[in-house]
C-alpha positions as CSV (number, residue, x, y, z in Angstrom):
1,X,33.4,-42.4,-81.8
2,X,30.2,-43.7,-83.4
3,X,26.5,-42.0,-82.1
4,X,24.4,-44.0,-80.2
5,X,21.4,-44.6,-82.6
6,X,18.3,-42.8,-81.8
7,X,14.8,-44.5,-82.3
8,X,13.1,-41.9,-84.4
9,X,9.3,-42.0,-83.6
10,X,6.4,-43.4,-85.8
11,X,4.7,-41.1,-87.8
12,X,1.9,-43.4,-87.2
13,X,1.5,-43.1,-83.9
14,X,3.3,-39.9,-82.6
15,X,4.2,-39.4,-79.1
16,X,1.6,-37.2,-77.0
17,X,2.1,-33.2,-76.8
18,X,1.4,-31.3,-74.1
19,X,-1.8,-29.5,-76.2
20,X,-3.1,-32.9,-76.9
21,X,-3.6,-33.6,-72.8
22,X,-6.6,-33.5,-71.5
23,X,-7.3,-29.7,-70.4
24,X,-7.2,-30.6,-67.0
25,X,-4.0,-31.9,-66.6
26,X,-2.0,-29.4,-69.0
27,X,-1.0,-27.1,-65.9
28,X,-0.8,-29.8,-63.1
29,X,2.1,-28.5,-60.9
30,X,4.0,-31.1,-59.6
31,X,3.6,-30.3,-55.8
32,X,0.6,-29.3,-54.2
33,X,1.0,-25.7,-52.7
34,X,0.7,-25.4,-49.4
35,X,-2.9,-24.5,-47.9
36,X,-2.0,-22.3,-44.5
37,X,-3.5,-23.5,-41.6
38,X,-5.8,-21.1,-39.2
39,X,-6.4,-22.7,-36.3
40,X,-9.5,-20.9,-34.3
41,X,-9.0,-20.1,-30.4
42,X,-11.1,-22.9,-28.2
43,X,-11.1,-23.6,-24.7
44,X,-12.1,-26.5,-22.9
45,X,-10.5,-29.6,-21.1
46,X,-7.8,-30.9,-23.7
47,X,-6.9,-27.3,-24.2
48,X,-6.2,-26.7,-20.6
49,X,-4.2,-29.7,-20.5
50,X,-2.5,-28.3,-23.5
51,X,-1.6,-25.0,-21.6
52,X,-0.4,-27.0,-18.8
53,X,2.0,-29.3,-20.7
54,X,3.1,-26.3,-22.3
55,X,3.7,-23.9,-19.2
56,X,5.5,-26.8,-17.4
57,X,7.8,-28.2,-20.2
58,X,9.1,-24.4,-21.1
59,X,9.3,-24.1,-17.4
60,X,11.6,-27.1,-16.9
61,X,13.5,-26.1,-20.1
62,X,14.5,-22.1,-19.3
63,X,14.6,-22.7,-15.1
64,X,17.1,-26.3,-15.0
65,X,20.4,-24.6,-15.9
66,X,19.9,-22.5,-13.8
67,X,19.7,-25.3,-10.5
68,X,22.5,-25.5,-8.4
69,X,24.1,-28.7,-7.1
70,X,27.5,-29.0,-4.4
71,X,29.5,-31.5,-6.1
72,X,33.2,-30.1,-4.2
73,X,35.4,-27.7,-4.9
74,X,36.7,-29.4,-8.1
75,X,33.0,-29.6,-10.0
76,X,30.9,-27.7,-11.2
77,X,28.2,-26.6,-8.9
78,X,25.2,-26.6,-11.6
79,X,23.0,-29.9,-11.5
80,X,22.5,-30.3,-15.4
81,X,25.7,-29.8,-17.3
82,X,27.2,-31.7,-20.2
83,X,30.8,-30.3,-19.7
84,X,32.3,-30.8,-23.7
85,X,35.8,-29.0,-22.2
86,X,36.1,-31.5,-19.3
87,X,34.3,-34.6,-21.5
88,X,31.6,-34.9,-18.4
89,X,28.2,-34.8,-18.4
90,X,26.6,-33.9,-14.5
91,X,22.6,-34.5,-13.7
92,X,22.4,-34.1,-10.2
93,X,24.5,-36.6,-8.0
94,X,25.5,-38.9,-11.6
95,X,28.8,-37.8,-13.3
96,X,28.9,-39.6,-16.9
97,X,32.3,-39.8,-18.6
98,X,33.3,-40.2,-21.9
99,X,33.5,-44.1,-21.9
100,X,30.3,-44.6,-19.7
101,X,28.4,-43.5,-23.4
102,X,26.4,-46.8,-23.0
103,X,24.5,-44.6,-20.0
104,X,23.2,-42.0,-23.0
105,X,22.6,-45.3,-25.2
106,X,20.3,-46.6,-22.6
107,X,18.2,-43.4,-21.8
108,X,18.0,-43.5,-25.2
109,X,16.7,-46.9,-25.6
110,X,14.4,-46.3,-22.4
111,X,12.7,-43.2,-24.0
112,X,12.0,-45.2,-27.6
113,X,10.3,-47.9,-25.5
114,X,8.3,-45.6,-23.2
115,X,7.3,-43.7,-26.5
116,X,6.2,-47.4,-27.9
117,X,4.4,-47.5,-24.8
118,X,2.7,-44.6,-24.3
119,X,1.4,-44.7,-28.1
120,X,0.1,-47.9,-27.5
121,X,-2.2,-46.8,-24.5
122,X,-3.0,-43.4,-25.4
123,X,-2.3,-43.0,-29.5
124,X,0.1,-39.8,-30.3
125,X,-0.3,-38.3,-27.0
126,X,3.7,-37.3,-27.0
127,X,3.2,-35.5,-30.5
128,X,0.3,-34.0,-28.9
129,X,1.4,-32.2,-25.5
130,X,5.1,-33.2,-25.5
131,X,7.5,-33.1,-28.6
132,X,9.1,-29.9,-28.7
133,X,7.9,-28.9,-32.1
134,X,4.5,-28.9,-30.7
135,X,5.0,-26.9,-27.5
136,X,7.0,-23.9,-29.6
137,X,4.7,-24.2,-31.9
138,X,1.7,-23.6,-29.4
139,X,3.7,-20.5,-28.0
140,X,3.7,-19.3,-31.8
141,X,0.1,-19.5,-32.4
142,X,-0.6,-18.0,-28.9
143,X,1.6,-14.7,-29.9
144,X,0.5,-14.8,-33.3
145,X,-3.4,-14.8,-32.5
146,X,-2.5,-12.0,-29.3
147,X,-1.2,-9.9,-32.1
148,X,-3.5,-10.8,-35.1
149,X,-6.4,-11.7,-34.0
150,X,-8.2,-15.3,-34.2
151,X,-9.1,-17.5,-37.2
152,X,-11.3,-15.2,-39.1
153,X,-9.4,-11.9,-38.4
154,X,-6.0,-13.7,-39.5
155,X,-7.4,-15.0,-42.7
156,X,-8.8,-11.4,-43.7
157,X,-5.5,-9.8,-42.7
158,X,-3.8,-12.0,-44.8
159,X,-5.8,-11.6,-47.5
160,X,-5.7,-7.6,-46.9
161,X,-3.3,-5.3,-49.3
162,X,-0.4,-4.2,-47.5
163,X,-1.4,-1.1,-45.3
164,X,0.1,-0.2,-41.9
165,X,-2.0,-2.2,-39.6
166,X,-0.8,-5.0,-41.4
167,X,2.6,-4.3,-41.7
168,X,2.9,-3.6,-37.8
169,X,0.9,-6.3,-37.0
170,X,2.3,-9.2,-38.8
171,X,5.8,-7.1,-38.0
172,X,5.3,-7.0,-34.3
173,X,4.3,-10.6,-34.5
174,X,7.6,-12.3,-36.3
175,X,9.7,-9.7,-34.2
176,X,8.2,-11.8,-31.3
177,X,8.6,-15.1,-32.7
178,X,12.4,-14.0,-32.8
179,X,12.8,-12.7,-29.5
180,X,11.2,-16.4,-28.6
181,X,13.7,-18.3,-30.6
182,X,16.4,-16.2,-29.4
183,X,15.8,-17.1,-26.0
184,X,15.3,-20.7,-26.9
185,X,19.0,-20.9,-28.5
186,X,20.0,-19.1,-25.4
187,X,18.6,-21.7,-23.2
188,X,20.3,-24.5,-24.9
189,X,23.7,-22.9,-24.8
190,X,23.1,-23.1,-20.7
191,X,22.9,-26.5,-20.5
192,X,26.6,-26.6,-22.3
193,X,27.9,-23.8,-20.1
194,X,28.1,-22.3,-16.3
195,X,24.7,-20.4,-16.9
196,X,25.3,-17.1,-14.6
197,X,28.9,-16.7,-16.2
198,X,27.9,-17.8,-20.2
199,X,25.1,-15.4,-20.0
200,X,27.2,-12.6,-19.0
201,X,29.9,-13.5,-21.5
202,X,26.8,-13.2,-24.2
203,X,25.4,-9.8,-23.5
204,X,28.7,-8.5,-23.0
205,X,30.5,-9.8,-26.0
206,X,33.0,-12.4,-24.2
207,X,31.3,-15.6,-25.3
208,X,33.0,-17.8,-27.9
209,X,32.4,-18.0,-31.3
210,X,30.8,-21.4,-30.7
211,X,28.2,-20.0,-28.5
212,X,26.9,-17.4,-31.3
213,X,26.9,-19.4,-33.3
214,X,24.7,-22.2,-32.0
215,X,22.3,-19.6,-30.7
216,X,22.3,-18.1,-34.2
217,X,21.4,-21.8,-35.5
218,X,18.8,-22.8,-32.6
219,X,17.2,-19.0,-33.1
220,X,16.4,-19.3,-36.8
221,X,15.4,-22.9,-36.8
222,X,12.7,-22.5,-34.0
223,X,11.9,-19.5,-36.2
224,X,11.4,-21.8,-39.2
225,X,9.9,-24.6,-37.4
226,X,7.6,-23.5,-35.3
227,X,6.5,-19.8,-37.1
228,X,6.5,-21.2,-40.6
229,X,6.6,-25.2,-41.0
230,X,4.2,-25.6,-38.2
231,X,2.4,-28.3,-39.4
232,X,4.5,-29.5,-42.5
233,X,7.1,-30.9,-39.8
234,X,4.3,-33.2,-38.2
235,X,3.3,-34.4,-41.5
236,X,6.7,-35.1,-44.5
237,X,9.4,-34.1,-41.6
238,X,8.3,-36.2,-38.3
239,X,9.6,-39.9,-39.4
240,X,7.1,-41.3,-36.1
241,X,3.4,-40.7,-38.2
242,X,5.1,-42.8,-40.5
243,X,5.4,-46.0,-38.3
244,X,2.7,-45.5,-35.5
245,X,0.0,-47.2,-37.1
246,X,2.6,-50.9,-35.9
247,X,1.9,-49.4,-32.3
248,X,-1.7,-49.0,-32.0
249,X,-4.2,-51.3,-31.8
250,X,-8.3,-51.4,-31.6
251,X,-7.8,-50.9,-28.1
252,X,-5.0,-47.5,-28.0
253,X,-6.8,-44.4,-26.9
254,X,-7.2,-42.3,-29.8
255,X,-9.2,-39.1,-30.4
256,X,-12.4,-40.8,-32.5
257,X,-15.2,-39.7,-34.4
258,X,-18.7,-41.5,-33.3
259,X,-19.9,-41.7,-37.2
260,X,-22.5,-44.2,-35.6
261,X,-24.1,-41.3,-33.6
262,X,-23.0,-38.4,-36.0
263,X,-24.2,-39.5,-39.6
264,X,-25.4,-38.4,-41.7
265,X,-24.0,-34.7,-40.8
266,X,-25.8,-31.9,-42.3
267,X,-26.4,-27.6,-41.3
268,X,-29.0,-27.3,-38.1
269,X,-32.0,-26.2,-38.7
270,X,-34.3,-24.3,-35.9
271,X,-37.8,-26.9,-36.7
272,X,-35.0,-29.8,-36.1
273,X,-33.5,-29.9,-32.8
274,X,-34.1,-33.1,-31.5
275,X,-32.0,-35.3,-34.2
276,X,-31.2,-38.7,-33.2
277,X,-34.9,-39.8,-33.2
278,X,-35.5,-39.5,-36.7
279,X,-33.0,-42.2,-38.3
280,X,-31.6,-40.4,-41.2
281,X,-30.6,-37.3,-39.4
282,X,-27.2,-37.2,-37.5
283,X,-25.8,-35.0,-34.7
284,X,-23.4,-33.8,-36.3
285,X,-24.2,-30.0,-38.0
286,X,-21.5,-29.9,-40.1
287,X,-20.4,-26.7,-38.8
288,X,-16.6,-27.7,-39.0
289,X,-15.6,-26.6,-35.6
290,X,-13.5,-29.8,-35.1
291,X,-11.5,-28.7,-38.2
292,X,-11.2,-25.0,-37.7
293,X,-9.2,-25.6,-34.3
294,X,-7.2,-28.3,-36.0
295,X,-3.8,-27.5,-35.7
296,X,-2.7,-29.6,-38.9
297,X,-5.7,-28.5,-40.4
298,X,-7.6,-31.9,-40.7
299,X,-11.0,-33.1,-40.1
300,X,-11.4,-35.7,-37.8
301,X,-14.6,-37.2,-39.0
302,X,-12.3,-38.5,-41.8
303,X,-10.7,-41.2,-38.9
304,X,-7.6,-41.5,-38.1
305,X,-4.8,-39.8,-40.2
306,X,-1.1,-39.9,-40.3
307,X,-1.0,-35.8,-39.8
308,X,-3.8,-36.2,-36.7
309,X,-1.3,-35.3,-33.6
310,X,-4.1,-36.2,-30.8
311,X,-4.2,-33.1,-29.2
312,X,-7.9,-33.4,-29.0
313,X,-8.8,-29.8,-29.1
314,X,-11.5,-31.2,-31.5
315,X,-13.3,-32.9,-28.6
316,X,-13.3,-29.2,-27.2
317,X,-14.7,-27.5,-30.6
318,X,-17.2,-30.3,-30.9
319,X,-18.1,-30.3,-27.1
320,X,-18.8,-26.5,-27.1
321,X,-21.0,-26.7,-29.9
322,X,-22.8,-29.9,-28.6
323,X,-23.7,-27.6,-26.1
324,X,-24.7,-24.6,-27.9
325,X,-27.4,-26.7,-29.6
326,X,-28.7,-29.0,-27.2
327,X,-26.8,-32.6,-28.1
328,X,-25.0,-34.7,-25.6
329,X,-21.2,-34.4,-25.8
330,X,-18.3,-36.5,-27.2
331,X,-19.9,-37.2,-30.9
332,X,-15.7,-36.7,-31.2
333,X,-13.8,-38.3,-28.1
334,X,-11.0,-39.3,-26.6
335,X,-11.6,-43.6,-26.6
336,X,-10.6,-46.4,-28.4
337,X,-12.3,-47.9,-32.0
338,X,-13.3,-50.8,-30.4
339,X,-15.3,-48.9,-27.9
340,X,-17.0,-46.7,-30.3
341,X,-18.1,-50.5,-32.4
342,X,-19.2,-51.6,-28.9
343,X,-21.2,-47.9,-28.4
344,X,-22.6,-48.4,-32.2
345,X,-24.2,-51.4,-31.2
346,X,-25.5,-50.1,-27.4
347,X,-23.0,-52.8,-25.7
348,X,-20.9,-51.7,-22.4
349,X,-17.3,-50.6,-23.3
350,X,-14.5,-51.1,-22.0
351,X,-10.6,-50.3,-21.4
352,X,-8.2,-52.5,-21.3
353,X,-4.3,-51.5,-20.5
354,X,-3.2,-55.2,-19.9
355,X,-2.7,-56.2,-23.4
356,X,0.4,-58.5,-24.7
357,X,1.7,-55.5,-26.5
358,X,1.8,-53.1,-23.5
359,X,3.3,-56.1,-21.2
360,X,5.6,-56.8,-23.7
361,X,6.6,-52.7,-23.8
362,X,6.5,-52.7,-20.0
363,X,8.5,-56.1,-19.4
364,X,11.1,-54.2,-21.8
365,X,11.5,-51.0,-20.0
366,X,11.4,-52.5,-16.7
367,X,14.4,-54.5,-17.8
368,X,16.7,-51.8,-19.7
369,X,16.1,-49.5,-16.4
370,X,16.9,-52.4,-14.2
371,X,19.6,-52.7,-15.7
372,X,20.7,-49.1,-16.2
373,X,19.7,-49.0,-12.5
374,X,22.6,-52.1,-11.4
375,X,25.1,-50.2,-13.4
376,X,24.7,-47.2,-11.8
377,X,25.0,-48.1,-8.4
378,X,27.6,-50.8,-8.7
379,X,29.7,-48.1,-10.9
380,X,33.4,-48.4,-9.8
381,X,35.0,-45.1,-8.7
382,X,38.3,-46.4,-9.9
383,X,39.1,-47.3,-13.7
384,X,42.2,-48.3,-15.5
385,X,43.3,-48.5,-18.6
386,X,46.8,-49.5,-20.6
387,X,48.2,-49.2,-23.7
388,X,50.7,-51.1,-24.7
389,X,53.8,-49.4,-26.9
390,X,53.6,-51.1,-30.2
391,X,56.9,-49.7,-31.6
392,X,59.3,-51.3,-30.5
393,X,57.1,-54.0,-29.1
394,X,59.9,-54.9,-26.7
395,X,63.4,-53.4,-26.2
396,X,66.4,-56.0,-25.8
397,X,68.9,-54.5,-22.7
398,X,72.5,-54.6,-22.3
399,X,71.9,-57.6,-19.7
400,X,69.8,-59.5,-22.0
401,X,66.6,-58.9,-20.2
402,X,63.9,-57.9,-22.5
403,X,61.4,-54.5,-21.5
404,X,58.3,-53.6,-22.5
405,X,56.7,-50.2,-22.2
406,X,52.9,-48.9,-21.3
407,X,51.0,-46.2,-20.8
408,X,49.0,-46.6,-17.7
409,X,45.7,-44.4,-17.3
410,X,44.0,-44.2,-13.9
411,X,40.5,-42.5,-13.7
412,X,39.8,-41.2,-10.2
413,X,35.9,-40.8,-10.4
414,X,35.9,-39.1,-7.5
415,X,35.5,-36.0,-5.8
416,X,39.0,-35.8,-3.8
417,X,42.9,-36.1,-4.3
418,X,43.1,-40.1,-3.9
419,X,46.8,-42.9,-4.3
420,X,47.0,-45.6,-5.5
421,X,48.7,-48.4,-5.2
422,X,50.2,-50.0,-8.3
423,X,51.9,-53.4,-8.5
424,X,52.1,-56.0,-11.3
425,X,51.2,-59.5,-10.9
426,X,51.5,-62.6,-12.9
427,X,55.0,-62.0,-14.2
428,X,58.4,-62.7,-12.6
429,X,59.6,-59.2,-13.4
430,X,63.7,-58.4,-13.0
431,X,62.8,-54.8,-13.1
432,X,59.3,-52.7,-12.9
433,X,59.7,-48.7,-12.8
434,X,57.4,-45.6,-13.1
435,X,59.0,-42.8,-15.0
436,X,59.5,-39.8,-12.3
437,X,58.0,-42.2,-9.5
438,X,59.9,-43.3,-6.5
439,X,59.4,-47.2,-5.5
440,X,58.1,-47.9,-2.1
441,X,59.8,-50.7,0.1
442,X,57.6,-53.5,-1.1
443,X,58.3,-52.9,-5.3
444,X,54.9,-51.1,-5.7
445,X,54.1,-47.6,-6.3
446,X,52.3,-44.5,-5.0
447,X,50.4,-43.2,-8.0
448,X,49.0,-39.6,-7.1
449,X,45.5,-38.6,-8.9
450,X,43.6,-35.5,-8.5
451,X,40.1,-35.6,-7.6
452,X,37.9,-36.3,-11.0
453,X,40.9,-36.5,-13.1
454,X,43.0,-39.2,-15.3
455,X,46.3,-39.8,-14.1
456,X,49.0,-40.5,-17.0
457,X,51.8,-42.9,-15.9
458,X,54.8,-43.8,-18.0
459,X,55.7,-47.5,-16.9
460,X,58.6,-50.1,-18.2
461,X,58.4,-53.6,-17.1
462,X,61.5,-55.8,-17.7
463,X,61.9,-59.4,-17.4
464,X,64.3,-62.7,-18.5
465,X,63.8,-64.1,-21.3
466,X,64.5,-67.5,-20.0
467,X,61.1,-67.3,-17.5
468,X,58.9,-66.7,-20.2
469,X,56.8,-69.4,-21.4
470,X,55.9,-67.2,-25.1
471,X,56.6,-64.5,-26.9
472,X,53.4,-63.5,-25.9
473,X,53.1,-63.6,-21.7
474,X,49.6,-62.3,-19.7
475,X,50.0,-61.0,-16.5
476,X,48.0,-58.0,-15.0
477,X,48.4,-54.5,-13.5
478,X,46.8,-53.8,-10.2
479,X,46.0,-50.4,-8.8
480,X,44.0,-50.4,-5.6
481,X,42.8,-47.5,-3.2
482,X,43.5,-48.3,0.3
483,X,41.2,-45.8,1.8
484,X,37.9,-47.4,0.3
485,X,39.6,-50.8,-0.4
486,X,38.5,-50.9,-3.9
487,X,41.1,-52.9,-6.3
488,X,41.0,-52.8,-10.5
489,X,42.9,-54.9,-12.7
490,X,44.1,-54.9,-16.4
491,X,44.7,-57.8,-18.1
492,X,47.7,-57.5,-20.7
493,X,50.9,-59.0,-22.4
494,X,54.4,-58.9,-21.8
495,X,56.1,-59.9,-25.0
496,X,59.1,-61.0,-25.8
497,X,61.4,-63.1,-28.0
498,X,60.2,-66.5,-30.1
């Protein structure tokens, strides 16, 4: 096998070494190490919200298994349960089943669309107060400054050698972060489970492997998320910074920086504290308040960024100092760019939330709940479905009638023991049976289901060959309840000879 031939390089013009490069680029790693992010403790309006969103989404999330809701004697008594063993998910007085999916699809659909929306109007305000990773992450940094200390106090302790008030501090603080995740796989696993009984099973030993297990996965990932990521999911993990920019417009309420009013920014001084009057002084002091309580460590006077989650606890930092030295507030606010070029240019602002892309959102989400809505309360209690055998497709008897064999399914969607009524129509049959059932007077059948439960039916239809008009004949099976006087049909074939 011949070499492939190698081009041998020019002794005239040699390819660049590594000690030719400029200095400066000789040691260039090729990813940027990661610069850890202190933020500093502030209080203020945003803040508070944050606390609130926070209190009130880990209350929902630990207290909802744990709701009951009377559904019979053959449920499950606990409002929010997706049932994997029985293939049901219960929330509240809906019961989902396995082929009603397109229910999950459209919650689905209607949370993208109300996330569309909402960024429109008020910029990242989910990734600010409600995505998950932001929530547990706030808990974190709440334990982790309890223990530690705030900004300053962290960064020295980091940089401290390794004595015992750093070992037991920085110990104490990732043994907490662990008991957190812990309890946040444990949550989860309620939702999947009876929560009084699963939680016993746990502590005691008697829960299945799949239960450790996915407590064991949920407890280190919130561990590796939210104590040690932090920030690094918001920016390369989080796929929505990526894409937000096509949902805002000059009008979305975003967290802004009034470089009108601050610029240009330099250090207070005490002979200077009435800037604004003299034209090339700013308010701001450049005392990087807005950045310190960053949680993704930016600085908002650089705009808008794709790591900028709009908490606003910036508008806090830079509000608190505002005061401290005698400014008026929001030099960094919650309002839109357009309001800010109207402010630059002393002209009234206003907000608008009528715009075509927020109509357009709206007109969207009020049509895939309306629909959602219609399906839910015109869902059928009563399904059926057949299958058809496919091997034989039709059995030749010793009378020369041909028979075809199905399996008949009948979904009873409700709470109690309900019969049906099953007769065929459509087909001149010579013989109709249900394997194990008894015909009543009239040719039909009594089919017994029990309440939430699929009934299995083993049925043979036979017919002449002589009265069918193809090899290939419709008719229908029809199973009605004569209690609530609701009737399904299924449309199939009866085949037979060419």
């Amino acid at each position: 096998m011949a070499m492939p031939h190698l081009q041998q390089p020019d002794p005239a013009h040699p390819l660049p070494q590594n000690d030719t490069l400029p200095e400066d680029d000789r040691d260039q790693p090729l990813y940027k190490t990661r610069d850890k992010v202190y933020p500093k403790r502030v209080s203020g309006y945003f803040r508070n919200l944050k606390w609130f969103a926070l209190i009130t989404l880990l209350a929902i999330y630990w207290i909802v298994p744990w709701l009951r809701w009377d559904r019979g004697a053959s449920a499950p008594d606990q409002a929010v349960l997706i049932d994997m063993d029985m293939g049901r998910a219960y929330f509240f007085f809906i019961e989902i089943w396995p082929q009603e999916v397109y229910y999950i699809t459209g919650l689905l659909i209607l949370a993208a669309i109300g996330l569309f929306l909402a960024t429109s109007l008020f910029g990242r305000i989910w990734c600010g107060y409600g995505c998950p990773q932001t929530v547990w992450t706030d808990l974190f940094m709440l334990v982790e400054r309890h223990i530690q200390g705030d900004r300053n106090a962290r960064m020295r302790l980091d940089k401290s050698p390794w004595t015992f008030e750093k070992i037991w501090k920085i110990g104490a603080t990732h043994l907490s972060w662990l008991v957190i995740a812990a309890a946040t796989g444990g949550a989860f696993v309620l939702y999947f489970n009876d929560a009084p009984k699963v939680i016993a099973d746990i502590f005691t030993g008697h829960a299945s492997l799949g239960v450790y297990v996915t407590i064991a996965f949920l407890t280190f990932s919130t561990y590796l998320l939210a104590g040690w990521a932090r920030e690094q999911v918001c920016t390369y993990m989080c796929p929505w910074p990526r894409f937000q920019s096509a949902m805002l417009d000059d009008e979305s309420m975003i967290v802004t920086y009034e470089g009108w009013r601050g610029e240009p920014r330099g250090p207070i001084k005490r002979k200077n504290l009435v800037r604004g009057e003299v034209p090339e002084v700013g308010h701001c002091i450049d005392c990087y308040a807005c950045f310190n309580v960053c949680p993704t460590g930016i600085d908002i006077r650089d705009g808008l960024q794709m790591e900028c989650i709009g908490c606003g606890l910036c508008i806090d930092a830079c509000n608190e100092m505002m005061d401290k030295v005698g400014f008026p507030r929001d030099l960094v606010r919650f309002d839109s760019v357009q309001n800010s070029q109207l402010r630059a240019h002393g002209k009234a602002t206003n907000i608008r939330i009528l715009r075509p892309r927020t109509i357009f959102y709206s007109v969207i989400l009020v049509l895939v709940a309306s629909v959602m809505a219609f399906g839910l309360l015109n869902r059928t209690t009563l399904e059926v479905n057949v299958l058809r055998d496919r091997n034989p497709i039709f059995v030749t008897l010793s009378d020369g009638d041909v028979r075809n064999g199905y399996t008949l399914k009948v979904l009873n969607k409700e709470q109690a023991a309900k019969t049906y009524i099953l007769q065929i129509e459509g087909l001149d049959a010579s013989d109709f049976q249900v394997i194990g059932l008894t015909p009543n007077q009239d040719g039909t059948f009594s089919l017994d289901v029990a309440p939430d439960r699929v009934g299995s039916f083993r049925v043979f239809v036979a017919a002449n060959p002589e009265t069918l008009n193809s090899e290939s004949t419709p008719f229908e099976f029809s199973v009605t309840d004569p209690e609530d006087n609701v009737r399904e049909t299924y449309d199939t074939v009866f085949a037979g000879p060419k």
